[in-house]
LUMKOL-241261 format. One record per atom (N, C-alpha, C, CB): residue number from 0; residue in one letter; atom name; y, x, z. Coordinates in steps of 0.02 Angstrom, whole numbers, plus 50000, padded with zeros to 5 digits. Glycine has a CB too. Example, Ala and Ser with C-alpha at 12.3 -4.5 7.8 and 13.67 -1.06 7.14 Angstrom:
# residues 2
+-----+---+----+-------+-------+-------+
|   k | r |  a |     y |     x |     z |
+-----+---+----+-------+-------+-------+
|   0 | A |  N | 49716 | 50660 | 50390 |
|   0 | A | CA | 49775 | 50615 | 50390 |
|   0 | A |  C | 49835 | 50660 | 50390 |
|   0 | A | CB | 49776 | 50565 | 50452 |
|   1 | S |  N | 49888 | 50642 | 50354 |
|   1 | S | CA | 49947 | 50684 | 50357 |
|   1 | S |  C | 50002 | 50645 | 50394 |
|   1 | S | CB | 49970 | 50704 | 50286 |
+-----+---+----+-------+-------+-------+
***
This chain:
# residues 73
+-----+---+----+-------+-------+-------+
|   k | r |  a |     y |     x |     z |
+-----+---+----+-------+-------+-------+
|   0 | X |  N | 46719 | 51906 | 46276 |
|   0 | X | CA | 46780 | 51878 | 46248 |
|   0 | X |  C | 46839 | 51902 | 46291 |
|   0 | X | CB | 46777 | 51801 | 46245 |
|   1 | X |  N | 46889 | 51939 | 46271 |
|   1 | X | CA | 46943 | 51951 | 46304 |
|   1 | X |  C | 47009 | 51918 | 46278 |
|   1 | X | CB | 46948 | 52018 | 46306 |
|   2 | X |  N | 47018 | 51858 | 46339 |
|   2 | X | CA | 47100 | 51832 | 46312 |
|   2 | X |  C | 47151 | 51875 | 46300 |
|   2 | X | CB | 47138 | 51788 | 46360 |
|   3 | X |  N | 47212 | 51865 | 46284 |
|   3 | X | CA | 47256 | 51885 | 46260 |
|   3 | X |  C | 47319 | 51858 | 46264 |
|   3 | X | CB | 47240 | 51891 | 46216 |
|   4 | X |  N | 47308 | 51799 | 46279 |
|   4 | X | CA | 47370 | 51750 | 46288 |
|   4 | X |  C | 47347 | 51716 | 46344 |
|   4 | X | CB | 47389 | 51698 | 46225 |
|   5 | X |  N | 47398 | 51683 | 46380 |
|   5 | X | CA | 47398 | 51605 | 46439 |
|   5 | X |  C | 47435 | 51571 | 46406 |
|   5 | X | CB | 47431 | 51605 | 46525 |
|   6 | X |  N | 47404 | 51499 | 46382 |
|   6 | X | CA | 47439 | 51455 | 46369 |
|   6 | X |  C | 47441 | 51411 | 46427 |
|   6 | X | CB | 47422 | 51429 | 46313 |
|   7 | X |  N | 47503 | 51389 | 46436 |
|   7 | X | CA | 47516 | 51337 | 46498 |
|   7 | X |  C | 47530 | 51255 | 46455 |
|   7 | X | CB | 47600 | 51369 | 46554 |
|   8 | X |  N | 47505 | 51215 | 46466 |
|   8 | X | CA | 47511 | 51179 | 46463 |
|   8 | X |  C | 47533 | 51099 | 46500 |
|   8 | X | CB | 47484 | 51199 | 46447 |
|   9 | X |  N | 47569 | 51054 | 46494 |
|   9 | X | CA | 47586 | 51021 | 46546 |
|   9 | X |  C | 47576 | 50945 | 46534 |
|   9 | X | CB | 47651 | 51040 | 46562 |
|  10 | X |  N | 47513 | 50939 | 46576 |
|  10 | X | CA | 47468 | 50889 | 46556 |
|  10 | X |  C | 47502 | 50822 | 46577 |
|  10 | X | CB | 47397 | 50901 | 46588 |
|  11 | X |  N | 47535 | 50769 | 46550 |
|  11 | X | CA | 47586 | 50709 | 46584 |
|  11 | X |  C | 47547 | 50641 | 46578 |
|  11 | X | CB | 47667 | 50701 | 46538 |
|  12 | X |  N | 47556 | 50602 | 46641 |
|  12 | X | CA | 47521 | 50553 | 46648 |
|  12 | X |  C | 47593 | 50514 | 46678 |
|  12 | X | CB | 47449 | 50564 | 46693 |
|  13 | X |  N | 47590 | 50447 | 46679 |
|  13 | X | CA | 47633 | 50416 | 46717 |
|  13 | X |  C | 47661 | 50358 | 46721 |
|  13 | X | CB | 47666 | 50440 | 46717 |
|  14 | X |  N | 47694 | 50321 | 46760 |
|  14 | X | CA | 47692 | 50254 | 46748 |
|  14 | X |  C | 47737 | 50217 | 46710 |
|  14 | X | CB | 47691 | 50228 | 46797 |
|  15 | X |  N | 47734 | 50161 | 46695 |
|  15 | X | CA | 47756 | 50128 | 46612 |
|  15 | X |  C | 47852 | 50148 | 46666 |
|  15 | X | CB | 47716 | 49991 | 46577 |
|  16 | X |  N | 47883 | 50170 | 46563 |
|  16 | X | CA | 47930 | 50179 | 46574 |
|  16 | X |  C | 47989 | 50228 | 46639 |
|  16 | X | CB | 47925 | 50130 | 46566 |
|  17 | X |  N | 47934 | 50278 | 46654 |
|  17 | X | CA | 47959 | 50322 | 46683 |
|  17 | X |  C | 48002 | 50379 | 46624 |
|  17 | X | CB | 47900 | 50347 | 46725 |
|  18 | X |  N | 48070 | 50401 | 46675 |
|  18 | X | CA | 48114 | 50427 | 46634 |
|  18 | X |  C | 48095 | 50501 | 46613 |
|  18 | X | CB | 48180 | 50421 | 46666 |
|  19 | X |  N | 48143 | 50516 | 46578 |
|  19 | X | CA | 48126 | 50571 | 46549 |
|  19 | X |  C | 48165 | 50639 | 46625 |
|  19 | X | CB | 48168 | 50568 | 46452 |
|  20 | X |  N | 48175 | 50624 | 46639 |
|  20 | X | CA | 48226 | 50655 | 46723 |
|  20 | X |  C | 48201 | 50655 | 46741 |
|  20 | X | CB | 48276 | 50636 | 46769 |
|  21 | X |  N | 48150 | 50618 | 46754 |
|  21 | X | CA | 48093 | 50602 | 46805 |
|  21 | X |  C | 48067 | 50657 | 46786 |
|  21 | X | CB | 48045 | 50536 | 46804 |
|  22 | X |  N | 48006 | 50646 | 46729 |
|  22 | X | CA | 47960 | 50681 | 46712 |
|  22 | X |  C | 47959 | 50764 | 46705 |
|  22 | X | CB | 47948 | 50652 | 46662 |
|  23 | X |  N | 48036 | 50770 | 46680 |
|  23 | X | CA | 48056 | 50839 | 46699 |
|  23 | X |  C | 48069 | 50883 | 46762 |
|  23 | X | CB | 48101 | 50843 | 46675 |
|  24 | X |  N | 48078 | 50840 | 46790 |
|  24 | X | CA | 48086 | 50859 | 46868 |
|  24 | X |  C | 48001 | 50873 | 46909 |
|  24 | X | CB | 48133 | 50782 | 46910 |
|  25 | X |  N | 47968 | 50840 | 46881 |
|  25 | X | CA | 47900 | 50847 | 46892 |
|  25 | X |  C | 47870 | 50898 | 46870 |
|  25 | X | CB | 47869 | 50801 | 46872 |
|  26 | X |  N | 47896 | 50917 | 46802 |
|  26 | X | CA | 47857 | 50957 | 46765 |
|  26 | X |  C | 47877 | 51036 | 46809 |
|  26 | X | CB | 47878 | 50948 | 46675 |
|  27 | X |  N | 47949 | 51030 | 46824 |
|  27 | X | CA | 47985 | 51090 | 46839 |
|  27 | X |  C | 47959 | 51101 | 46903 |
|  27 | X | CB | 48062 | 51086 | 46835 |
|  28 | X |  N | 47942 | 51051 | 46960 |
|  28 | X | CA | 47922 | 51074 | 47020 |
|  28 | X |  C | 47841 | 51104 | 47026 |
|  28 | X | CB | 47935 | 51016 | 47067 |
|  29 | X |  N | 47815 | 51070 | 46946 |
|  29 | X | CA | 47728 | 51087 | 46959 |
|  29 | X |  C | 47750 | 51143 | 46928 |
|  29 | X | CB | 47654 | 51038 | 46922 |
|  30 | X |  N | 47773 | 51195 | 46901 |
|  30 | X | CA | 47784 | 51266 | 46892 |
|  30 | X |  C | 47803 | 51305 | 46954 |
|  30 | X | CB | 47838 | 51276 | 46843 |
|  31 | X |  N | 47855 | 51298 | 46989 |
|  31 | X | CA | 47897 | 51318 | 47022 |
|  31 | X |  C | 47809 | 51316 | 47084 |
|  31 | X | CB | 47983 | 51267 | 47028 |
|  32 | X |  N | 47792 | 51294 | 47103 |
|  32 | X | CA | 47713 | 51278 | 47149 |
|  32 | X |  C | 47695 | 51318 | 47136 |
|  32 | X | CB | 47659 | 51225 | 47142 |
|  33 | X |  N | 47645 | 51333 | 47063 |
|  33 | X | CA | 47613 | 51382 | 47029 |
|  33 | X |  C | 47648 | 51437 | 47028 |
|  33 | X | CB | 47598 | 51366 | 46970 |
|  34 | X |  N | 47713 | 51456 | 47026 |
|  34 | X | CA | 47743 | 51502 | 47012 |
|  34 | X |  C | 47750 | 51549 | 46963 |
|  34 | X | CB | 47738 | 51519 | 47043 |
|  35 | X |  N | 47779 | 51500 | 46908 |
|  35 | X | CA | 47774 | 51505 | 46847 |
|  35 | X |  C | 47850 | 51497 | 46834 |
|  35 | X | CB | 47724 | 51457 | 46815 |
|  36 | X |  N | 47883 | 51526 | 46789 |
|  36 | X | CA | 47939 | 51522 | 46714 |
|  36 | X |  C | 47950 | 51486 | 46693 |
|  36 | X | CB | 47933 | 51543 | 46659 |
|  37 | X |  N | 47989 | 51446 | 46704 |
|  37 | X | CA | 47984 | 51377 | 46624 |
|  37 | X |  C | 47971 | 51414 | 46555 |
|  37 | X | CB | 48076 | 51326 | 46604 |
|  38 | X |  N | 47968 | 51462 | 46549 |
|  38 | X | CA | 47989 | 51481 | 46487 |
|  38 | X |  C | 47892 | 51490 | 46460 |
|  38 | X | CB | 48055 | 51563 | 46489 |
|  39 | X |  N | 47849 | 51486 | 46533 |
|  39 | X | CA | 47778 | 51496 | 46511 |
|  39 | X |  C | 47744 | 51419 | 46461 |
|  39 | X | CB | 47731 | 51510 | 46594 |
|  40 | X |  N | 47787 | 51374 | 46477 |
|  40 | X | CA | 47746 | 51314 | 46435 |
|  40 | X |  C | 47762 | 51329 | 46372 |
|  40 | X | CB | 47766 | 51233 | 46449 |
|  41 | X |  N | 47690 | 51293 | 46358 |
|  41 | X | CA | 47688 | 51288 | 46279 |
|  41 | X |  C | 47702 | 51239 | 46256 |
|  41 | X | CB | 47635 | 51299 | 46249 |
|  42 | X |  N | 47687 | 51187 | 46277 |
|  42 | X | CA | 47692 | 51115 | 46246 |
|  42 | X |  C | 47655 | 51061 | 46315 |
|  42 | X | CB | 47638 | 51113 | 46158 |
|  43 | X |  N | 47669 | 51014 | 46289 |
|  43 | X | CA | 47689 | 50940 | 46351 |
|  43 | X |  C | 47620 | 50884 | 46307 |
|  43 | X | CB | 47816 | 50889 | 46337 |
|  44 | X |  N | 47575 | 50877 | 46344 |
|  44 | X | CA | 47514 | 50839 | 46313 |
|  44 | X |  C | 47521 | 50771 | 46347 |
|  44 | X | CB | 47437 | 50875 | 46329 |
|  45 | X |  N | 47489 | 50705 | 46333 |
|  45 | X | CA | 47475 | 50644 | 46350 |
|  45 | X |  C | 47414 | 50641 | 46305 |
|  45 | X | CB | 47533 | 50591 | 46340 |
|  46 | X |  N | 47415 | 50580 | 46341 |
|  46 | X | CA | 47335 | 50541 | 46305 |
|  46 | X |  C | 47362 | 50485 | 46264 |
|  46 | X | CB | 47270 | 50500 | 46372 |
|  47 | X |  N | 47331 | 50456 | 46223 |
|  47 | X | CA | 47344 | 50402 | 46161 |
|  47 | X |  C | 47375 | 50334 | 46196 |
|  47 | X | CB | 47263 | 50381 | 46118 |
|  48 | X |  N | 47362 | 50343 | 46274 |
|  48 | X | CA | 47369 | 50267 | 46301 |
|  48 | X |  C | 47439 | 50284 | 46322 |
|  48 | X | CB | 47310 | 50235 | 46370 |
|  49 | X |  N | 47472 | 50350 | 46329 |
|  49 | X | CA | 47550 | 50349 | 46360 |
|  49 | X |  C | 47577 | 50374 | 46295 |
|  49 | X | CB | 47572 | 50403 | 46435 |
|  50 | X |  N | 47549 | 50385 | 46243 |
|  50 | X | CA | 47581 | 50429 | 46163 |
|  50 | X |  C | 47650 | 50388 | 46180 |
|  50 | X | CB | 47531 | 50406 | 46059 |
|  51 | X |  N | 47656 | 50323 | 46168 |
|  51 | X | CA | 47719 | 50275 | 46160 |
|  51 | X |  C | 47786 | 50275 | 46193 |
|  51 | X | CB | 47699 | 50217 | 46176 |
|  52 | X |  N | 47745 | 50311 | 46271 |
|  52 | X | CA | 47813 | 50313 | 46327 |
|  52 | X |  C | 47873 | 50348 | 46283 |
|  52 | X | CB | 47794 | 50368 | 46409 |
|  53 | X |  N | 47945 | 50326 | 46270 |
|  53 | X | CA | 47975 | 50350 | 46272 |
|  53 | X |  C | 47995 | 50396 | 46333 |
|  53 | X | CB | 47997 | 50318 | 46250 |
|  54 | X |  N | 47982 | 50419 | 46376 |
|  54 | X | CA | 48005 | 50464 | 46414 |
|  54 | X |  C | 47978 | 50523 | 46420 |
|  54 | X | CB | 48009 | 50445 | 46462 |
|  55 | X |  N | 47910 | 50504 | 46391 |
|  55 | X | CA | 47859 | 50572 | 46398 |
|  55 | X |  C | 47902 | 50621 | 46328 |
|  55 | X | CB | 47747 | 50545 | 46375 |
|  56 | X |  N | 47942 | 50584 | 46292 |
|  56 | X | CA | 47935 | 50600 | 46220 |
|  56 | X |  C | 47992 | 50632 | 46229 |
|  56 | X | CB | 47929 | 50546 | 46160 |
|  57 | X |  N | 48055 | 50611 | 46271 |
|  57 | X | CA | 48110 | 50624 | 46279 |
|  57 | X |  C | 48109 | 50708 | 46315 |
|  57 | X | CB | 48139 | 50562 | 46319 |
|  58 | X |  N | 48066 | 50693 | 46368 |
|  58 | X | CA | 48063 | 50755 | 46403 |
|  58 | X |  C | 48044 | 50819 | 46375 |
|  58 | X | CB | 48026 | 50747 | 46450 |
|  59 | X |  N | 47989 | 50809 | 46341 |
|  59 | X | CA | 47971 | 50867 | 46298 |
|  59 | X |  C | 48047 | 50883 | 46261 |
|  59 | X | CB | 47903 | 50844 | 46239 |
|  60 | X |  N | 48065 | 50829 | 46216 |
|  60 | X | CA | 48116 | 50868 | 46170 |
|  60 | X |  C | 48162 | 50907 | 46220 |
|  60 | X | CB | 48162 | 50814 | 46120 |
|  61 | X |  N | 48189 | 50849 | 46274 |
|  61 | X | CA | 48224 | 50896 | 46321 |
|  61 | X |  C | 48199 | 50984 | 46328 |
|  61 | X | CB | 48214 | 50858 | 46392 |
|  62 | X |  N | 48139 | 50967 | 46336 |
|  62 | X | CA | 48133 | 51053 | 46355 |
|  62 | X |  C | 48126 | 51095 | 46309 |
|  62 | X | CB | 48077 | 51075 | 46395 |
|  63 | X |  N | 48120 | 51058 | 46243 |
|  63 | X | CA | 48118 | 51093 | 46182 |
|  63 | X |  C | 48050 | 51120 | 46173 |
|  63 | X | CB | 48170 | 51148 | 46180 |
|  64 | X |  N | 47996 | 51077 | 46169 |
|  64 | X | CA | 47917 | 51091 | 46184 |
|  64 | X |  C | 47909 | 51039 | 46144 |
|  64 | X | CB | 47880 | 51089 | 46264 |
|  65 | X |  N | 47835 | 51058 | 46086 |
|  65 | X | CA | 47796 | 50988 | 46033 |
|  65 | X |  C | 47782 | 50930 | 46112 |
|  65 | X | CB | 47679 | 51024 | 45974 |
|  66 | X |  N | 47762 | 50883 | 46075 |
|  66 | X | CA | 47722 | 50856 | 46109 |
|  66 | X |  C | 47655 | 50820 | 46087 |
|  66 | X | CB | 47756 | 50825 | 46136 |
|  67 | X |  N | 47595 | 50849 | 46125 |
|  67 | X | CA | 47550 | 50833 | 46068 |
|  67 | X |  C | 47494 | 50764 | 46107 |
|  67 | X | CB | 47502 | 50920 | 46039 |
|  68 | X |  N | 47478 | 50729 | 46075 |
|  68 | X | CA | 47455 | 50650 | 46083 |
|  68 | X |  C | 47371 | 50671 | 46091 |
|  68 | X | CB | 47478 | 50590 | 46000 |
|  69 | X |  N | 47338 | 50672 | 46150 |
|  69 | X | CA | 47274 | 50678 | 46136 |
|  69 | X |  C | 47222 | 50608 | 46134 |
|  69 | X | CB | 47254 | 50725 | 46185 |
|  70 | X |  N | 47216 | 50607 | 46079 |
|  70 | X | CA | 47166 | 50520 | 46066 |
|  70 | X |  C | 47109 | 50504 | 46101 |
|  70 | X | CB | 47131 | 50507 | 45991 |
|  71 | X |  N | 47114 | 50446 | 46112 |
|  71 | X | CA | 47045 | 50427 | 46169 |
|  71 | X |  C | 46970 | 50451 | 46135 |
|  71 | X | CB | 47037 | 50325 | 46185 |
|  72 | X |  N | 46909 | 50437 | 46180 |
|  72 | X | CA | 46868 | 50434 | 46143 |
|  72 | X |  C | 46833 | 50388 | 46124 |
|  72 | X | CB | 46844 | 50464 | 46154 |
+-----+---+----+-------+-------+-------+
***
């Protein structure tokens, strides 16, 4: 199998009612570590138990990234 693409993804966890400033600032320093682009994400994931945070939701739009809800099992 030979990839072809890197999808980056930016996996968000965090505590009730954390801002969307916040979360971006997080997101931007765990790139900047890796040494990565902002421009490499694809999209901004949570799990079903933070889907609700408004901030997780805010931030994505901020960066102009889906955000996609992954459901428990």
């Amino acid at each position: 199998m030979e990839l072809r693409e890197t999808v980056i993804i930016a996996g968000i966890g965090c505590r009730k009612a954390a801002t969307a400033a916040e979360i971006e600032t997080v997101i931007a320093a765990a790139l900047v570590r890796a040494g990565l682009a902002p421009q490499v994400l694809a999209m901004v994931a949570t799990s079903a138990a933070k889907g609700h945070e408004v901030g997780i939701a805010a931030a994505a739009t901020a960066l102009g990234l889906p955000l996609v809800v992954v459901p428990g099992s």
